[in-house]
C-alpha positions as CSV (number, residue, x, y, z in Angstrom):
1,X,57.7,-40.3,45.6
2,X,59.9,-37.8,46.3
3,X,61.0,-35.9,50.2
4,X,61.9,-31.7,50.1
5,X,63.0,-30.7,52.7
6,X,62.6,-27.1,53.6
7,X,63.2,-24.7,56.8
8,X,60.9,-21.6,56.8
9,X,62.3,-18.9,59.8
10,X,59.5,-17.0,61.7
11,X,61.1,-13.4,62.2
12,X,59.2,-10.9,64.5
13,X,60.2,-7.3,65.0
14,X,57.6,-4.6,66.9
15,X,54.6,-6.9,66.8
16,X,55.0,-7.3,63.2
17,X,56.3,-10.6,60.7
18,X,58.3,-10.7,57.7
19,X,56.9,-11.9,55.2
20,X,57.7,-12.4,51.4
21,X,54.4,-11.5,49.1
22,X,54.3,-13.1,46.2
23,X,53.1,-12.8,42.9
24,X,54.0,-15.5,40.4
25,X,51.8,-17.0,36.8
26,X,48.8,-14.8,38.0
27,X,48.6,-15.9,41.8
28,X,49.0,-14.2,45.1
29,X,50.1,-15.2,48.2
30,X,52.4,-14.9,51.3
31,X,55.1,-17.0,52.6
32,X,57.2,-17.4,55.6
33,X,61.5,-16.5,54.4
34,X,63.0,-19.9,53.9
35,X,63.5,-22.3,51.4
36,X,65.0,-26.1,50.3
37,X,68.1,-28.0,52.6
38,X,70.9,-28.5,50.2
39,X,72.7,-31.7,50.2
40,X,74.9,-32.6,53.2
41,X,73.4,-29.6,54.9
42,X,71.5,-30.0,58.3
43,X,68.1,-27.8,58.7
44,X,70.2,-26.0,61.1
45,X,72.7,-24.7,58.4
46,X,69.8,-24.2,56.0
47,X,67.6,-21.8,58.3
48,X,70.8,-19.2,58.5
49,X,71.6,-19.3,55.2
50,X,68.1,-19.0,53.6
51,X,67.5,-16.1,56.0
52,X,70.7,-14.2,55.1
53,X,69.8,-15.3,50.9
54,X,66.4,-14.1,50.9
55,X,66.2,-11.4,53.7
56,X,70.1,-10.3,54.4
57,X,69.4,-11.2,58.1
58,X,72.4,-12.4,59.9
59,X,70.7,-15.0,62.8
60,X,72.3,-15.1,65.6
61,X,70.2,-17.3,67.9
62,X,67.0,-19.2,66.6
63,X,64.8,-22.2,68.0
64,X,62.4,-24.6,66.1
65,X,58.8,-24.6,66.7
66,X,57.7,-27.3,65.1
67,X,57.8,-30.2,62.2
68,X,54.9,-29.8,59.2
69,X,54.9,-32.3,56.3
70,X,52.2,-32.0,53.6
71,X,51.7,-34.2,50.2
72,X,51.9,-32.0,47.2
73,X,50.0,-34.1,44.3
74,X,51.3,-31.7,41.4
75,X,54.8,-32.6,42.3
76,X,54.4,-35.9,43.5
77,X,56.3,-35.2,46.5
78,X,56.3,-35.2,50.0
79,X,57.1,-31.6,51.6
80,X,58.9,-31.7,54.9
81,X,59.2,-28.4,56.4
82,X,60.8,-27.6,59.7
83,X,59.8,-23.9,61.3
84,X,62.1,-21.7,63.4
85,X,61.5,-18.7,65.7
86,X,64.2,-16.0,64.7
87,X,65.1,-14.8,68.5
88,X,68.0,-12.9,67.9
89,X,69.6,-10.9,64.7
90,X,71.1,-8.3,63.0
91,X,70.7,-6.3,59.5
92,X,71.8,-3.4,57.7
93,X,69.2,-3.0,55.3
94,X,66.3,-5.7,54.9
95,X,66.5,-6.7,51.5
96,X,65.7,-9.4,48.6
97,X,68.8,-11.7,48.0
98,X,70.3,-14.0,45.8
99,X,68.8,-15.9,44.1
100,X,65.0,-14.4,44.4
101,X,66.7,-11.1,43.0
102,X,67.8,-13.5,39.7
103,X,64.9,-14.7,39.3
104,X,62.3,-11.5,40.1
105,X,60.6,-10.2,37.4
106,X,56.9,-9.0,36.7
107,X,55.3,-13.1,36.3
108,X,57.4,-13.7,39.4
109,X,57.7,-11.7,42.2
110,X,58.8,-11.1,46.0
111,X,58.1,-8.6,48.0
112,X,59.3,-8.1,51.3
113,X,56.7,-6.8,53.8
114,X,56.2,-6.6,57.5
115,X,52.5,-7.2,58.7
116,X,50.8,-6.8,61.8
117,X,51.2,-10.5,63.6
118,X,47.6,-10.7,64.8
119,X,46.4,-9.8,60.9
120,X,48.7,-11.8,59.9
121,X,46.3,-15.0,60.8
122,X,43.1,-13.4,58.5
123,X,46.2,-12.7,55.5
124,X,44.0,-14.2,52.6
125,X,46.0,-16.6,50.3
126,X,48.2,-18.0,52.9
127,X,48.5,-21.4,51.3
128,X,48.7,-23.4,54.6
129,X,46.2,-23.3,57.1
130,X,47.6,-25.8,59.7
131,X,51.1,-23.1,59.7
132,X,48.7,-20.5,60.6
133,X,46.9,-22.9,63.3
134,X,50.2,-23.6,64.6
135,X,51.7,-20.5,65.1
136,X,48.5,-19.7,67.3
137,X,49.2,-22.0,69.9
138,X,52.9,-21.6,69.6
139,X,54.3,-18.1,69.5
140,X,53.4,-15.2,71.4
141,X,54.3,-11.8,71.0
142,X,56.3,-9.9,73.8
C-alpha cells in the first residue's frame, strides 16, 4: 500500500472561499487549491508552492488546521492530507497555473471560483464530508 501525501490551503477573502470546480471523465465536483508533497519537500514548502501553481497566490503567512487521512481503494493508497488556513497574501490576478493550465481541456477541467463560505458546506459533490465537518468546528469567518 502506498502513502500521498498532499497539503490543500483554505483561502478566505470577503466571506467567501476559493475553490477549484472541476469537471473531469463526466464528473463534477469542488476541491480545496493544493495538491501532492514532492520529494524532499516538507508540507510547509508544498502549501506555498501549490498555492502560487494553481492560484498565483503568493502566501505570506499560513497555519495548519488539521491532519485528514482517508483509504482510497481504487488506488490502493493511503491519502494523507494536511489542511492550512491562508492568513495572509498577495495577487495580481487570480488565475489557473502550471500545470492545471497543461493539462485543462474540455474532459478535464478547473475552474476557479469564489463561493459564499456558509454555502459552501451544502456545495453538492464535495467528495469529503469529514473536510466539510471539520472546517465547521474549526474556522470562522471575521
Amino acid at each position: 500500500m502506498k502513502l500521498n501525501s498532499r497539503v490543500r490551503g483554505i483561502i478566505i477573502r470577503d466571506k467567501k472561499i476559493l475553490l477549484i470546480h472541476r469537471i473531469k471523465d463526466g464528473r463534477e465536483y469542488y476541491s480545496i487549491p493544493g495538491g501532492g508533497i514532492e520529494e524532499d519537500e516538507t508540507s510547509d514548502e508544498a502549501i506555498v508552492r501549490e498555492i502560487k501553481e494553481e492560484t498565483n497566490i503568493n502566501v505570506e503567512k499560513y497555519s495548519e488546521l488539521f491532519n485528514y487521512k482517508w483509504f482510497d481503494s481504487e488506488k490502493d493508497e493511503t491519502k494523507d492530507f494536511t489542511y492550512y488556513l491562508i492568513e495572509k497574501y498577495y495577487c495580481d490576478e487570480i488565475k489557473l497555473g502550471s500545470p492545471e493550465t497543461e493539462r485543462h481541456c474540455e474532459e478535464n477541467q478547473y475552474i476557479l471560483e469564489w463561493h459564499d463560505f456558509e454555502k459552501f458546506f451544502d456545495l453538492p459533490n464535495y467528495y469529503q464530508p469529514e473536510v466539510i465537518r471539520r472546517l465547521k468546528e474549526l474556522v470562522s469567518i471575521k
